[in-house]
Each structure stands twice: as C-alpha cells, then as structure tokens.
C-alpha positions in Angstrom: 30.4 -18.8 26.4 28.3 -16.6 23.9 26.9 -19.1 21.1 27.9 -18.2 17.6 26.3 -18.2 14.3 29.4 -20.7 13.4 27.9 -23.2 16.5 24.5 -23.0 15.0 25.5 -24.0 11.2 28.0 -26.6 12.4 25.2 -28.2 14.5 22.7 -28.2 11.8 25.7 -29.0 9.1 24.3 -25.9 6.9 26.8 -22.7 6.1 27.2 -19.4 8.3 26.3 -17.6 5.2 22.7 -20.2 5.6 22.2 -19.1 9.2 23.0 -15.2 8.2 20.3 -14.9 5.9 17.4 -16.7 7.9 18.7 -13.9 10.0 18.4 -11.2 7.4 15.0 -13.0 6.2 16.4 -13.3 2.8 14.3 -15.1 0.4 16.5 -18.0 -1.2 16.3 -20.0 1.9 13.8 -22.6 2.0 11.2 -22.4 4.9 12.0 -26.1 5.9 16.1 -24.6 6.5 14.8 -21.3 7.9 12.5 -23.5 10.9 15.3 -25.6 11.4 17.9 -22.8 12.0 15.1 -20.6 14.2 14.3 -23.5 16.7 18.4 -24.3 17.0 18.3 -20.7 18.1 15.1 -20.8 20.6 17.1 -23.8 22.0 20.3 -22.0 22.0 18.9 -18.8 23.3 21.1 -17.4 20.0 21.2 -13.3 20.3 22.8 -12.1 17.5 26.2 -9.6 17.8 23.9 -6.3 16.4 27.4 -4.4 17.2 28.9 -6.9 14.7 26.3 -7.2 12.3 26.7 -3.8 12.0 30.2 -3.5 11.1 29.9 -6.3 8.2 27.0 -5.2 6.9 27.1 -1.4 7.0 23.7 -1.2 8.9 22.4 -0.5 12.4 19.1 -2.0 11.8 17.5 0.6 13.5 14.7 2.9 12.2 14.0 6.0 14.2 10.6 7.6 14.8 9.8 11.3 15.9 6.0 12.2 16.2 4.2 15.3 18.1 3.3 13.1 21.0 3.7 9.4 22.2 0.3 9.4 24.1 -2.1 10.3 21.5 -3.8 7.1 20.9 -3.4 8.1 16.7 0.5 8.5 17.0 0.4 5.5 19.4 -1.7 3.1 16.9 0.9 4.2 14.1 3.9 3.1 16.1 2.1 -0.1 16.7 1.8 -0.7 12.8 5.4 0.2 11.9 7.2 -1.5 14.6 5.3 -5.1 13.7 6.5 -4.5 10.3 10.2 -3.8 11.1 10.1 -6.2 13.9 9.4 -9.0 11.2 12.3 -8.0 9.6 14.9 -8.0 11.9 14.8 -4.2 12.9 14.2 -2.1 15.8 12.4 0.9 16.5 13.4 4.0 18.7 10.7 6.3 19.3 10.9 10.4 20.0 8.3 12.5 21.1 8.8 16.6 19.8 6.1 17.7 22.4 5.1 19.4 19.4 8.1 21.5 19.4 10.1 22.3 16.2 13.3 23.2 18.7 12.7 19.8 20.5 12.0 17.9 17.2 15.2 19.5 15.9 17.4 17.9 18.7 15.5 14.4 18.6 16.6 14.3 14.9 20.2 15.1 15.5 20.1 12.8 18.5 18.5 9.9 16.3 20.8 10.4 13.1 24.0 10.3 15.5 22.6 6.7 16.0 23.7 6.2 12.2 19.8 5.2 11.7 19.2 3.1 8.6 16.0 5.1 8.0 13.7 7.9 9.7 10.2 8.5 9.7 8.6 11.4 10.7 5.0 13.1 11.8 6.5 16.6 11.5 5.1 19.6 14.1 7.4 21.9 11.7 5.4 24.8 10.0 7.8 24.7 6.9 10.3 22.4 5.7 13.1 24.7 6.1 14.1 23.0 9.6 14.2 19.6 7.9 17.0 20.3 4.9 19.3 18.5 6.8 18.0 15.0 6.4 18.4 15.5 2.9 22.3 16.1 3.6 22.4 13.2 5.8 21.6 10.8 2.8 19.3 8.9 5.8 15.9 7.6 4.1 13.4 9.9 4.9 9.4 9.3 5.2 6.6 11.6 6.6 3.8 10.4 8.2 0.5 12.3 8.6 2.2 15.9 7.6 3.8 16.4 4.7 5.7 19.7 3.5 5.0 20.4 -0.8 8.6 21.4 -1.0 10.1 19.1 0.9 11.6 16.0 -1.5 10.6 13.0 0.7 7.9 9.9 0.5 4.9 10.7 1.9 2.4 8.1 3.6 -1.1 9.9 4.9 -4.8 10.2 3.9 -5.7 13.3 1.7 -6.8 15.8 4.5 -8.6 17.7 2.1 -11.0 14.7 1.5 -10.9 14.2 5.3 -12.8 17.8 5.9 -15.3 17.0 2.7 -16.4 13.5 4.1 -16.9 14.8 8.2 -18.9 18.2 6.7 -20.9 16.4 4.0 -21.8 13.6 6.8 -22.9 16.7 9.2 -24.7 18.5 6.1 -26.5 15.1 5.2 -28.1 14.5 8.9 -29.7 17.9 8.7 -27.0 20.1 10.1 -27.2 24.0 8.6 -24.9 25.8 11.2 -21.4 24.0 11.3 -18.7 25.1 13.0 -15.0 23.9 12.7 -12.5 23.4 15.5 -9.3 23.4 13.9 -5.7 22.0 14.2 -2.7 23.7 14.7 -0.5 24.8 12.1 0.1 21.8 10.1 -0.7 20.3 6.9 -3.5 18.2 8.3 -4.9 21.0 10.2 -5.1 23.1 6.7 -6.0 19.9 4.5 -9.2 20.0 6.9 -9.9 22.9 6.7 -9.9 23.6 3.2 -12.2 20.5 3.0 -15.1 21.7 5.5 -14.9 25.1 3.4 -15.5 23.0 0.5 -18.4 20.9 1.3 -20.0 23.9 2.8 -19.6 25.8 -0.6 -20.9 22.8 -2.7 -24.3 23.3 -0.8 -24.4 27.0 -1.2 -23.1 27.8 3.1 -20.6 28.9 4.7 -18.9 29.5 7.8 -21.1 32.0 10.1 -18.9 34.8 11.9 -16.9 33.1 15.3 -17.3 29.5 13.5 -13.9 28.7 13.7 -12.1 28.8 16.7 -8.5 30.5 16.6 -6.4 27.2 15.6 -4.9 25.5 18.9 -0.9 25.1 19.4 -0.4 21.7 18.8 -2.0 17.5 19.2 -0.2 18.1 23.0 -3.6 18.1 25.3 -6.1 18.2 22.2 -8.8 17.4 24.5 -8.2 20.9 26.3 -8.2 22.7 23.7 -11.3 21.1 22.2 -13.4 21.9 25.7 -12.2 25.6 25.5 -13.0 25.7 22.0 -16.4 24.4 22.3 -16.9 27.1 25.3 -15.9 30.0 23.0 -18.2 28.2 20.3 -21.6 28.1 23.0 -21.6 32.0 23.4 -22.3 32.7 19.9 -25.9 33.5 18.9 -27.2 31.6 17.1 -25.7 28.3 18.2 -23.6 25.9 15.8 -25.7 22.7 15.3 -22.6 21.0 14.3 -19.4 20.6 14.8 -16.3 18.7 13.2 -13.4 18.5 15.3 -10.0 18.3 13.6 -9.1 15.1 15.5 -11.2 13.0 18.3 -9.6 13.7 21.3 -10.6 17.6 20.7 -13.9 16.4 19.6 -13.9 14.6 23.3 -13.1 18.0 25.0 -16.0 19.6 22.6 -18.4 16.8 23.8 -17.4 17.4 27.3 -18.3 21.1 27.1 -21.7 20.7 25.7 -23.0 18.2 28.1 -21.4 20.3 30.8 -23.6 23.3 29.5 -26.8 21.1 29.9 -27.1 20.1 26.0 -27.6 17.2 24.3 -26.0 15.4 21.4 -26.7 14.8 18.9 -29.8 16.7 19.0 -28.9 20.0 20.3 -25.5 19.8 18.3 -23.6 16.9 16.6 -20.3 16.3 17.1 -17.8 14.2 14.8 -14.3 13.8 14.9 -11.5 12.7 13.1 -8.9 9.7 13.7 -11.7 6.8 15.1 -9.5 6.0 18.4 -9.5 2.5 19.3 -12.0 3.4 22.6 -14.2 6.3 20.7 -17.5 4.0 20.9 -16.9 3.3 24.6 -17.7 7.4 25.6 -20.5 9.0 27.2 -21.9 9.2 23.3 -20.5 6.9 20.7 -18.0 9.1 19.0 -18.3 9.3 14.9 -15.0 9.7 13.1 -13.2 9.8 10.1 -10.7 6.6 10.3 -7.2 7.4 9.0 -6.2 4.1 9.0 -3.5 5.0 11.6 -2.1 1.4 11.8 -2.3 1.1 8.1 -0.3 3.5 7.5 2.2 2.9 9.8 2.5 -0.5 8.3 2.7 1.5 4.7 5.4 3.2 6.0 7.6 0.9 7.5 7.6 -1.0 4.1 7.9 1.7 2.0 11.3 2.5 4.6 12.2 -0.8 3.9 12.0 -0.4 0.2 14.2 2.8 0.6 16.7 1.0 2.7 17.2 -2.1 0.2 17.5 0.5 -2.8 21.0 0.6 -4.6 20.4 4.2 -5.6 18.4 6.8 -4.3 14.9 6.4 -5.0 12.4 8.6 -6.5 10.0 10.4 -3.8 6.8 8.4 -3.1 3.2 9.2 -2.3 0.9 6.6 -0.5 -2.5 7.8 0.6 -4.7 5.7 2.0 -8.7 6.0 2.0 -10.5 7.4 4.7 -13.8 6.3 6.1 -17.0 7.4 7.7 -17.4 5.7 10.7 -21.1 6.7 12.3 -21.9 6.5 16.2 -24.5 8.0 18.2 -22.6 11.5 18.3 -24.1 12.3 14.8 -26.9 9.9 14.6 -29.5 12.4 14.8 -31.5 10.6 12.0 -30.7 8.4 9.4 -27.9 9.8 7.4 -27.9 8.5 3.4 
C-alpha cells in the first residue's frame, strides 16, 4: 500500500500540513523537523501524489524549456543550471528543442502550455516577437534566455551582446590584429548584439570592416561548426587575408579553426581566432580556444529563480532584466603576444 503524507506525520507525531511544507520547502519549518520528516521519507521510499498536489494546490510543478538545440554544449550548460535550481525546489523540468525552427518552436510551445506549465523559459529562434503573443494570453510566466525581442513584455536573463562583440574585437585589436573579419549568427538578437559590437570597437580605433569580411549570416546554432568551416573557406579566398577572426559562438569558431589548419595555416600567427560562449572542453582543442564566457550556467540558475519569483507572485509582476558580465577568457588561439 502507497505510503501517505498522513503515515509520515503520524509516525513522527508532527501535522500533514508540517510534512507538506518540508515538501513545498517552505521556510517556517525548522531544519531539525525538515531532516526528520526527509529521512522518514528515504526510509519510507515516500513519492509524493504530483497528480494530487496538483489538484490542491493549483500547480503542476513543472517548468518547461524550449531552446534552438539540446546538443550545443551552451544550451546544454544552461539546462544544467536551471534544472539544479528548480530541482531544489520541488520542480521538474521538460526540455524542447525548436531545431531552430520558428514552426517547430511554435508547436513545442503549444505542446508545453497544454501541460498547464507553472512557468516557461525560452531561447527564442523567432526573428520577431509576433509568433510569441500568445504566451502573453496564456497568463503562463514567461522568461527569455539568450534572445530577447525589444517589444516583447517578458523578463529577460542574458549578457549584453553588444558588449560581447566590443570585448572579442578590442581583445583581437590589442594583440596586434588590423584585418578582422566577423563570422556572424543567424538572425537573432545575439547574432546582431555582436555584430553591432565588432563594428564598434573597430570604429573606436579608426577601422572597419574590409569588403567580403563578413560572411552572409548562417541559418541557425543547428551545426554551427559547419557553418563556421564554410565560412572560414569563403573568408581564405579574399586578398588580402583576415588576420582575425571573431566567431559569433565557439563551435563556429571550431569549424573556422578547422578550415585554417586544413589550408596549411597557423594560429594564432597566420590568423587568430576567438569565439564566444567558453565551452566546457574549448582548452582541450588542437589550439586552446579563447572565448567570451556567457556565464551559460549562471544564467540558467538566474533564470530559474527569477521563474520562481514569477511563480510565487500574487499579481503579475513587472518585466525584469538580468544581465550578467561577460569575460575574456585567453587561450593559445589568440595568444599571439602578450595582450594588455
């Protein structure tokens, strides 16, 4: 027979209400009564009714999560931060993958808000935020991740991309670097946060892009690696060469590295190469990777608690911003000599 919050209090001579908020993690229980009620549990091998909880408390304790694709080790590092979070709190997460497909990222949203989700967070492959107007009739929290949408009313958790493209371009700039190219994103807010920001850096030092510099802007995060090889190909026919490169994210500055050593070239001293999201395994390449860290897990961790927030609020709640700093992490891909 199933054991029952009711067993577990009358065993330990505490209320249901007692065992229902160590469940729920609520904060007037004393950690000696929350231990006490969590190892009756282990020993019970207590699994709480969720179908039940539900009913009484008017919440699925699920939080769903749609991103461009599961195996990009960014989007993968960000799950990784949000579902410890939740997981501490007693929710779970379901995880969708849009391929980077606004059609496909339409159905995963229906599909996930059928699920009567208490709150959704999204890295949108949208080029607009017409496609997302629903959530705002669905009265489900909303917060984006990575992309955001400036006419889109929902909390926001990222880095500013802008600064992103100053700090990789200023970095190539300070090592010695006069001819930089840019292989771009696709047509996201990140991709054009970056953008803007190499065009800036190059401006403050009196350059700018030379013709062919950057590439046509790739599809979608879907097989960046790819795209970053036949990038860099398209970039090794100009004359004169690029003697930099900053790569909107690292597994298209992997493809770029690829294509360079293929063509007999070294790096960093033919052409230096940095890229952007510092994946867990970028120092273990062929060259040492240098990247821009996003703090992927960080902000997955920001945006589970700012969901949380969100779902505890009585009202709705303002729209809210976190952006998190990004930093220059230097490997042998850019370590041409001693940046300042």
């Amino acid at each position: 027979m199933a054991v029952r919050m009711k067993d577990i209090a009358r065993d330990l001579g505490v209320s249901v209400v007692t065992v229902s908020k160590v469940l729920r993690n609520h904060s007037d229980i004393s950690e000696a009564t929350r231990q006490r009620v969590l190892q009756r549990m282990k020993e019970l091998n207590y699994q709480p009714n969720l179908t039940a909880r539900a009913l009484v408390t008017g919440r699925s304790y699920i939080v769903g999560l749609v991103v461009p694709d599961l195996v990009h080790p960014f989007f993968a590092q960000l799950a990784k931060g949000i579902s410890a979070v939740l997981r501490g709190q007693g929710y779970s997460l379901i995880l969708a993958s849009s391929e980077e497909d606004p059609e496909l990222e339409f159905e995963e949203i229906n599909r996930l808000l059928a699920r009567s989700l208490d709150a959704l967070i999204i890295a949108s492959t949208q080029s607009s935020a017409e496609g997302l107007r629903r959530l705002r009739e669905s009265e489900t929290p909303c917060i984006l991740i990575d992309r955001m949408f400036e006419d889109f009313p929902a909390s926001f958790v990222g880095v500013d991309d802008v600064r992103v493209g100053e700090m990789a371009t200023e970095h190539l700039i300070a090592i010695g670097c006069r001819r930089i190219a840019h292989i771009r994103g696709p047509q996201v807010s990140t991709a054009f946060g970056r953008l803007e920001g190499y065009r800036r850096a190059l401006a403050r030092h009196g350059m700018e892009p030379l013709p062919g510099y950057i590439p046509a802007a790739t599809v979608g995060d879907d097989n960046s690696e790819a795209r970053g090889w036949n990038a860099m190909r398209q970039l090794l026919e100009l004359d004169p060469l690029p003697d930099g490169v900053f790569c909107y994210n690292d597994p298209a500055a992997m493809g770029a590295m690829n294509a360079i050593l293929d063509a007999g070239l070294r790096i960093p001293e033919d052409i230096a190469i940095i890229g952007c999201g510092n994946v867990h395994y970028g120092a273990s390449l062929r060259v040492p990777l240098s990247s821009i860290d996003q703090q992927s897990a960080a902000i997955g961790e920001q945006a589970a608690k700012l969901a949380l927030k969100l779902m505890e609020s009585k009202r709705a709640a303002r729209p809210k911003q976190v952006l998190l700093e990004p930093r220059l992490v230097v490997r042998a891909s850019t370590q041409r000599w001693a940046a300042p």
